[in-house]
N, C-alpha and C positions, 0 to 999 in steps of 0.2 A: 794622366798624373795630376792636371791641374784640377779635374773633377772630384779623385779621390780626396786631395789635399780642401776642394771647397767643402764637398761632404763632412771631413773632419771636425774644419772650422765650423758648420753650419750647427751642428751637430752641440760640439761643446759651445757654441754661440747660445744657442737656444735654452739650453742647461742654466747657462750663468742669467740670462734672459728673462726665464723664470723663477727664478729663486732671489732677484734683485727688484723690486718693481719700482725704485728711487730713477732706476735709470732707462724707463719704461722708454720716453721720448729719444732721449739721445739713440740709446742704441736703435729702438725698430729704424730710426733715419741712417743709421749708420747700416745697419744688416740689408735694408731697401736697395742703399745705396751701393754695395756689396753685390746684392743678385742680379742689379741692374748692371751693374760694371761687367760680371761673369758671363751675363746670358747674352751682354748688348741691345737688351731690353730694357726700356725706361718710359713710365708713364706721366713722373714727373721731373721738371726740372730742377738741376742741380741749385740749391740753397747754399749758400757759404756767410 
């Protein structure tokens, strides 16, 4: 369930992604941050 639901997200994440490039940095840190969270993989450290 929680796969389909990321897929979804990733999915329309990617769409709004591309079609926005003002918000090129925030988001790829935000979606990075996202795939790392889901997979428990992280190559870099969390930023706040």
């Amino acid at each position: 369930m929680i796969r389909i639901l990321s897929i979804t997200f990733l999915s329309h994440f990617f769409s709004s992604f591309l079609s926005h490039d003002t918000y090129d940095n925030f988001k790829s840190k935000m979606l990075y941050e996202y795939i790392a969270n889901m997979t428990g993989f992280s190559r870099i450290p969390h930023q706040k």
